[in-house]
VOBA-1610 file (N, C-alpha, C; in pm, whole numbers, padded with zeros to 5 digits, always signed):
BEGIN
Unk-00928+02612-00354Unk-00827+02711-00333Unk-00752+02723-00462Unk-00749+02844-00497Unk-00677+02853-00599Unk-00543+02873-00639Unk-00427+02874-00653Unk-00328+02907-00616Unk-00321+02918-00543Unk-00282+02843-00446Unk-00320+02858-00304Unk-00247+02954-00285Unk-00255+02837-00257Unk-00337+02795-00114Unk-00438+02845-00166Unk-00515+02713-00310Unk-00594+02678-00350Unk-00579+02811-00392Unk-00627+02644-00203Unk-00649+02664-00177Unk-00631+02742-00100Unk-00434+02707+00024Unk-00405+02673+00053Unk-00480+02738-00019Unk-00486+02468-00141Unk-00534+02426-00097Unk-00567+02476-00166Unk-00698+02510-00255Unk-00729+02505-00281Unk-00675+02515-00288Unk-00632+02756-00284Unk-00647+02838-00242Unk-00560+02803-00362Unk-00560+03095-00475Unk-00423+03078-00491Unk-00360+03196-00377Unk-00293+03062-00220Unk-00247+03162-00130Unk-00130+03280-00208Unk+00061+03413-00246Unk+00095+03534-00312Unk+00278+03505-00341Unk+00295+03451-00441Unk+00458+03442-00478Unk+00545+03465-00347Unk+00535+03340-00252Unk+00598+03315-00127Unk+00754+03329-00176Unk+00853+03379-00156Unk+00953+03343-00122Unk+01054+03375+00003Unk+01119+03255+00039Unk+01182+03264+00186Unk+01097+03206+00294Unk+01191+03229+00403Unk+01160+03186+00525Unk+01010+03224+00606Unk+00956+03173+00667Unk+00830+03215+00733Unk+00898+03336+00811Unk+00802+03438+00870Unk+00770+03494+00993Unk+00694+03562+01066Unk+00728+03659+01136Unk+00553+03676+01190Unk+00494+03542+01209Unk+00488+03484+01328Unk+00332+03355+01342Unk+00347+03276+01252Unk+00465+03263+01179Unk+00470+03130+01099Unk+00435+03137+00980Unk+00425+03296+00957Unk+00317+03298+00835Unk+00414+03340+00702Unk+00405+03249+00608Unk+00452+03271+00504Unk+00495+03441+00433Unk+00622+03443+00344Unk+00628+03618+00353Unk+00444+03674+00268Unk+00427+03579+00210Unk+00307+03665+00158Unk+00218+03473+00097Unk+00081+03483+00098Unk+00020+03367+00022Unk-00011+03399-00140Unk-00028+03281-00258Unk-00091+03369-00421Unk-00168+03385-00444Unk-00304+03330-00346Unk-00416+03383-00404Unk-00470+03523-00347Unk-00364+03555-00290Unk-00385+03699-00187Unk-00260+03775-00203Unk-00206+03759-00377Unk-00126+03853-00414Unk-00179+04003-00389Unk-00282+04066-00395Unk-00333+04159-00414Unk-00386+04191-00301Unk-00387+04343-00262Unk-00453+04355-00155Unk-00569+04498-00120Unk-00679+04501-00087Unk-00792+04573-00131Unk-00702+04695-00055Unk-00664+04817-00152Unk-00636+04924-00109Unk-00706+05048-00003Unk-00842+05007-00069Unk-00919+05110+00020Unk-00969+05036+00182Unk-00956+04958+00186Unk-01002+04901+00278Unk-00938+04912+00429Unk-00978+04950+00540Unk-00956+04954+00674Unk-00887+04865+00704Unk-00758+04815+00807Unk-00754+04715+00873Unk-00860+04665+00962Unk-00927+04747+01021Unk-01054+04650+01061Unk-01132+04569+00982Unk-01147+04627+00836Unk-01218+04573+00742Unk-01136+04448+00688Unk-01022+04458+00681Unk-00935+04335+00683Unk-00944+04223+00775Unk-00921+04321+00907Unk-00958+04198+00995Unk-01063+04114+01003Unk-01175+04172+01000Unk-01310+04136+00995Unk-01321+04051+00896Unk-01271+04059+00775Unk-01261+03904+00642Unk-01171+03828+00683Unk-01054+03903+00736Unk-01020+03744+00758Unk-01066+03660+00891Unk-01137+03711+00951Unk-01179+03566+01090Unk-01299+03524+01028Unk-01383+03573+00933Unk-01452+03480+00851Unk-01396+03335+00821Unk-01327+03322+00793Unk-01242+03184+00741Unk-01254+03077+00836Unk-01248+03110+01013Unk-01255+03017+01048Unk-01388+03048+01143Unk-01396+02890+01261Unk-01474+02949+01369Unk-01481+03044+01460Unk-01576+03115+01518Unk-01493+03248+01586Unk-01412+03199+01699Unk-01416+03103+01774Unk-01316+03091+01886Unk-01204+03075+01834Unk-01138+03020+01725Unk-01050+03038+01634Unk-00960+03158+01626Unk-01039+03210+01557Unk-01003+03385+01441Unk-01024+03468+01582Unk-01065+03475+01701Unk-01070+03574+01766Unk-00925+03571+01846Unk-00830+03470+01857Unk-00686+03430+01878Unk-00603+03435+01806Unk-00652+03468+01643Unk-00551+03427+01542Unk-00467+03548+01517Unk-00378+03563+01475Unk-00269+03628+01362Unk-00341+03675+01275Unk-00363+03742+01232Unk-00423+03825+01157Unk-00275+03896+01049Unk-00273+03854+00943Unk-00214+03902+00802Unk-00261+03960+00719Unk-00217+04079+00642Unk-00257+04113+00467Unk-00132+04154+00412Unk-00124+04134+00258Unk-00040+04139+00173Unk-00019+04291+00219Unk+00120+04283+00182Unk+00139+04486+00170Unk+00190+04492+00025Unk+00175+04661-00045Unk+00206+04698-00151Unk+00325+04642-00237Unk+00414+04612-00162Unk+00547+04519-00202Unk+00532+04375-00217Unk+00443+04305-00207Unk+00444+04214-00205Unk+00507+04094-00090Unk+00512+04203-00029Unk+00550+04113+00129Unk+00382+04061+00220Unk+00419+04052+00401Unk+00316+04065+00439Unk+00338+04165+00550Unk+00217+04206+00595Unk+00253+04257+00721Unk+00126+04233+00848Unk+00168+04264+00939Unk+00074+04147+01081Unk-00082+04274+01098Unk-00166+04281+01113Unk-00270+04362+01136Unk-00267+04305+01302Unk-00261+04188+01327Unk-00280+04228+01480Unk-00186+04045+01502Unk-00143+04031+01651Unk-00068+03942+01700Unk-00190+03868+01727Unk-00168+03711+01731Unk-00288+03603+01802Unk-00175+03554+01885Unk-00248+03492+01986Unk-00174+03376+02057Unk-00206+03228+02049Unk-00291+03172+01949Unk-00273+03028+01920Unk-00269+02940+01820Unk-00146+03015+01738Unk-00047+02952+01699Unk-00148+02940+01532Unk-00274+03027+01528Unk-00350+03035+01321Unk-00282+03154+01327Unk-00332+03188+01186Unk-00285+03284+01145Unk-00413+03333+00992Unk-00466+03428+01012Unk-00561+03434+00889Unk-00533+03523+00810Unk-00616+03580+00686Unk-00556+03617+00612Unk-00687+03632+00492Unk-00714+03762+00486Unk-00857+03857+00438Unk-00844+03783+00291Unk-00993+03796+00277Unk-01003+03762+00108Unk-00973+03857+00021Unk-00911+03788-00125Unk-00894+03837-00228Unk-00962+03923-00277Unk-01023+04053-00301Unk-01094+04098-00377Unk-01090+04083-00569Unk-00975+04055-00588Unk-00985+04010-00715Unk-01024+03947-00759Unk-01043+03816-00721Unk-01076+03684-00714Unk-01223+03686-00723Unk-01253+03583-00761Unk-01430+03573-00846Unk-01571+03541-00706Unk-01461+03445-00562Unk-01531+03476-00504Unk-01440+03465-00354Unk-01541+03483-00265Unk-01431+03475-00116Unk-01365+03390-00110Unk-01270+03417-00025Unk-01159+03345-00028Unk-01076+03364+00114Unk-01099+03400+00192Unk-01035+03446+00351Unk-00957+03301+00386Unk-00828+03264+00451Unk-00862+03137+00481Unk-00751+03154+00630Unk-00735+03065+00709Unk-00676+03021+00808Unk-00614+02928+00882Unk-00497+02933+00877Unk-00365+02748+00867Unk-00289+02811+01055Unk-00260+02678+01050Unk-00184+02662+01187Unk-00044+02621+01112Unk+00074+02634+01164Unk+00202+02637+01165Unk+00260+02519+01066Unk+00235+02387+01050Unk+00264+02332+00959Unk+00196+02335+00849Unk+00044+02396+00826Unk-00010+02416+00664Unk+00071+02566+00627Unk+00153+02662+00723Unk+00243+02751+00700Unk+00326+02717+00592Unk+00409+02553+00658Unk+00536+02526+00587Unk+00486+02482+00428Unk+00384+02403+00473Unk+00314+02348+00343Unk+00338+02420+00237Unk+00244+02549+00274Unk+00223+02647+00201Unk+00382+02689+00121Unk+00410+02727+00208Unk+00552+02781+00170Unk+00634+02722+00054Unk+00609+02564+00108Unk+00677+02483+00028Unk+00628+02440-00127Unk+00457+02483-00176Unk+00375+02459-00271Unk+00423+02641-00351Unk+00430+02745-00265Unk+00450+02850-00341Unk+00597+02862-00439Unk+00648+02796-00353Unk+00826+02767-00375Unk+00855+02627-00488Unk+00801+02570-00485Unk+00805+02451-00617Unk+00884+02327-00511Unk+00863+02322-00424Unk+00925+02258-00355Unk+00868+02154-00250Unk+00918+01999-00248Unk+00814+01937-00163Unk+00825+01959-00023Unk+00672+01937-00014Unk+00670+02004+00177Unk+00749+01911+00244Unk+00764+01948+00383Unk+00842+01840+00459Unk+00724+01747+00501Unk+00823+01649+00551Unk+00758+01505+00596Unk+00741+01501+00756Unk+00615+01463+00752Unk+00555+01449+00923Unk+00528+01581+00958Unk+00487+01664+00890Unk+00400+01810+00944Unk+00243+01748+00887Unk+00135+01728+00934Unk+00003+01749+00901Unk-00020+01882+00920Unk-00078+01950+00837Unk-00126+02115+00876Unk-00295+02090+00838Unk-00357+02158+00895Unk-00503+02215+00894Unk-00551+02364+00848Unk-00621+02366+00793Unk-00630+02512+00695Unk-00821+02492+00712Unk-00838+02634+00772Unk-00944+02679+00732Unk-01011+02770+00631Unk-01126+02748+00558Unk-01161+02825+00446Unk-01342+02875+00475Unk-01396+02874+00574Unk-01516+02869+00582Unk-01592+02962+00530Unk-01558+03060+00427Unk-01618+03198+00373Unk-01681+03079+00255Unk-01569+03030+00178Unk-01599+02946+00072Unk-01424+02945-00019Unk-01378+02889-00125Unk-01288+02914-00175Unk-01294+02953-00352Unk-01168+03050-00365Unk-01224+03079-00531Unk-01167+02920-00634Unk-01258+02921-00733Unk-01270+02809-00836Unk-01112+02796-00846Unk-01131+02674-00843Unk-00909+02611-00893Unk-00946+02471-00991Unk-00814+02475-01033Unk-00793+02363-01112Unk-00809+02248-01003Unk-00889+02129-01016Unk-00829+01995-00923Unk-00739+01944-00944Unk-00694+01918-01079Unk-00579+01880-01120Unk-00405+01942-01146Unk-00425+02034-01165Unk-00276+02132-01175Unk-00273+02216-01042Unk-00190+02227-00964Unk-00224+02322-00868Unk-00122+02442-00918Unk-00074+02464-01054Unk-00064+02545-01036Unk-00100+02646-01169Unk-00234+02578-01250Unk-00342+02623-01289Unk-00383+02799-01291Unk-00404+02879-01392Unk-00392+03018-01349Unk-00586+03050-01393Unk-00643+02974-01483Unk-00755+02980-01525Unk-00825+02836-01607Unk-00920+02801-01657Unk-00948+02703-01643Unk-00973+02674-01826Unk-00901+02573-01811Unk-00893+02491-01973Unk-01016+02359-02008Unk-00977+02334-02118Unk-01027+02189-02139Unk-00992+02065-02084Unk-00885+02057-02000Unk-00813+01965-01933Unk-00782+01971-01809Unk-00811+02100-01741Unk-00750+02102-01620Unk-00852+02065-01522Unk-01011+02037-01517Unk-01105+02007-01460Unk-01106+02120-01319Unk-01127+02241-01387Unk-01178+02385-01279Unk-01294+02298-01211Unk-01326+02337-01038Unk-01398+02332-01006Unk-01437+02374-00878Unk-01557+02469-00865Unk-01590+02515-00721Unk-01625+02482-00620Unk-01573+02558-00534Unk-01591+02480-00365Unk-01659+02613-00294Unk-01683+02538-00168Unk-01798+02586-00084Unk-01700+02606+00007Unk-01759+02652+00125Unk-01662+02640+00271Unk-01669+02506+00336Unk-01496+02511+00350Unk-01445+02411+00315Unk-01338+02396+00433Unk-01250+02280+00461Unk-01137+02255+00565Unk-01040+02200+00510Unk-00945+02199+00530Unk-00773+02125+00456Unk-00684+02063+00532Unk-00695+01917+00508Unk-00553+01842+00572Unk-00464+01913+00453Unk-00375+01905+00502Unk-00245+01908+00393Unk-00093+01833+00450Unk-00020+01803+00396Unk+00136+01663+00459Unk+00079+01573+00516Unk-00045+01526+00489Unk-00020+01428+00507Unk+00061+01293+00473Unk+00061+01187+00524Unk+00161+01076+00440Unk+00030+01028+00336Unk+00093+00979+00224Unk+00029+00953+00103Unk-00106+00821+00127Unk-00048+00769+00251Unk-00191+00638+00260Unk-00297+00720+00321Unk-00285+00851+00391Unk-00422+00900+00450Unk-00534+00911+00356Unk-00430+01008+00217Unk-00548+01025+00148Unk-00573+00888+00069Unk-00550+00726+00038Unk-00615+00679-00039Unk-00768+00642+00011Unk-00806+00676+00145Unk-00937+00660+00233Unk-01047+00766+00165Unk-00982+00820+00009Unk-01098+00940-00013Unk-01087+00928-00141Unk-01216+00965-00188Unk-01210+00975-00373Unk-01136+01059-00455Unk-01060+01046-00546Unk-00977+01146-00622Unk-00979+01128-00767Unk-01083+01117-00740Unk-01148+01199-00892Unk-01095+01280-00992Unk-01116+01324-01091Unk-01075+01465-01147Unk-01168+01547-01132Unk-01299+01498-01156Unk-01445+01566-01119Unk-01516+01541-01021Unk-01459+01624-00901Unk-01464+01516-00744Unk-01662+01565-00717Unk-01733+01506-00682Unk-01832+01579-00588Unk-01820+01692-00467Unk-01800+01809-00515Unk-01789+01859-00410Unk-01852+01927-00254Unk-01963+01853-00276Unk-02039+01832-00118Unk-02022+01717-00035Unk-01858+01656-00071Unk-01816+01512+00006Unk-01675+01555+00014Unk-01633+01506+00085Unk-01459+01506+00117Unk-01387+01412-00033Unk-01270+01487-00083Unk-01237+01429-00203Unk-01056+01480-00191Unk-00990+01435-00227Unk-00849+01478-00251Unk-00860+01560-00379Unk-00771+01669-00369Unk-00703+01780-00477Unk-00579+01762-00522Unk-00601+01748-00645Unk-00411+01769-00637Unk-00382+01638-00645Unk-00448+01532-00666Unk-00379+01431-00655Unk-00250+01336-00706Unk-00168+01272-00720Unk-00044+01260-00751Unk+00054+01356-00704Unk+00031+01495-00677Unk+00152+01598-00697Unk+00182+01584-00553Unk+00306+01615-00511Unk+00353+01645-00384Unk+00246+01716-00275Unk+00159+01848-00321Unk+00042+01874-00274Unk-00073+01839-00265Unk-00169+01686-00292Unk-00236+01673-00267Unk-00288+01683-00134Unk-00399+01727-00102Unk-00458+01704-00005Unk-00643+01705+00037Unk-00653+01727+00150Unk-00804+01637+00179Unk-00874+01810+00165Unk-00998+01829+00096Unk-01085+01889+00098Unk-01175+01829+00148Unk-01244+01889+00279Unk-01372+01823+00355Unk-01446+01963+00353Unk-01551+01939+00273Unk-01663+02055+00313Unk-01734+02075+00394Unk-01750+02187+00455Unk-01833+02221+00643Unk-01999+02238+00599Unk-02077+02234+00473Unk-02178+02278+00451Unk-02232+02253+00393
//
């Protein structure tokens, strides 16, 4: 995830600022600053339940960035995700889908600010996520130092407490067809587990 929200998470989820709403959902994610103009809300919708499983995304919240840089709801879910169409800018898909505390997460990684304590959030990415720094999360393109590297479709703990992730490799140059921490040291680390 590239800005994330990377992925999340990776993700890069769109210059969040303020309070959640709508479904919990952040005013906007960064890697989904941008939003495909020509495109249908169905066609929106339809990328974003990519992200997760369909019993999932067929309940979820459904979001896209609007022209202002806010968000606005394409359709209401009732359990408690919220998804959110891929980037077209971005090098590759990127759709992804969080439940209510990878919301705050989020919020709190767009904002420079550490997430709160005792929210675990879960974030889905199953399209795949665009290339991010492992090391800087807040990385805009990839240097000699920042160790860029691509992911597949993929899943996200995120708040967790800091002993969950020492149960996983954190690498700078993680393998990414194994579960590995991102981000490690920063307030945002968290668990990348790949579905594929």
């Amino acid at each position: 995830m590239r800005k994330l929200v990377h992925s999340v998470c990776a993700a890069a989820a769109v210059g969040l600022g303020g309070a959640a709403f709508s479904a919990d959902v952040p005013p906007a994610a960064t890697h989904h600053s941008a939003t495909a103009t020509n495109a249908t809300d169905d066609e929106l919708i339809g990328s974003a339940t990519k992200a997760a499983p369909p019993k999932v995304a067929e309940n979820a919240t459904i979001v896209a960035p609007d022209p202002k840089g806010g968000m606005r709801t394409l359709r209401q879910g009732t359990n408690g995700f919220t998804c959110m169409p891929d980037n077209p800018e971005t090098p590759g898909p990127d759709p992804m889908c969080w439940d209510k505390n990878a919301a705050d997460w989020i919020d709190a990684y767009l904002n420079h600010k550490t997430p709160p304590a005792g929210k675990v959030g879960f974030m889905y990415m199953l399209a795949g996520g665009t290339d991010a720094s492992n090391t800087d999360p807040y990385a805009k393109k990839p240097t000699a130092s920042n160790h860029w590297i691509k992911t597949g479709p993929h899943v996200m703990i995120v708040g967790a407490d800091a002993s969950f992730y020492e149960n996983y490799p954190k690498s700078a140059d993680p393998d990414t067809k194994s579960p590995y921490v991102m981000w490690t040291g920063t307030p945002y680390q968290h668990l990348m587990a790949p579905v594929r």
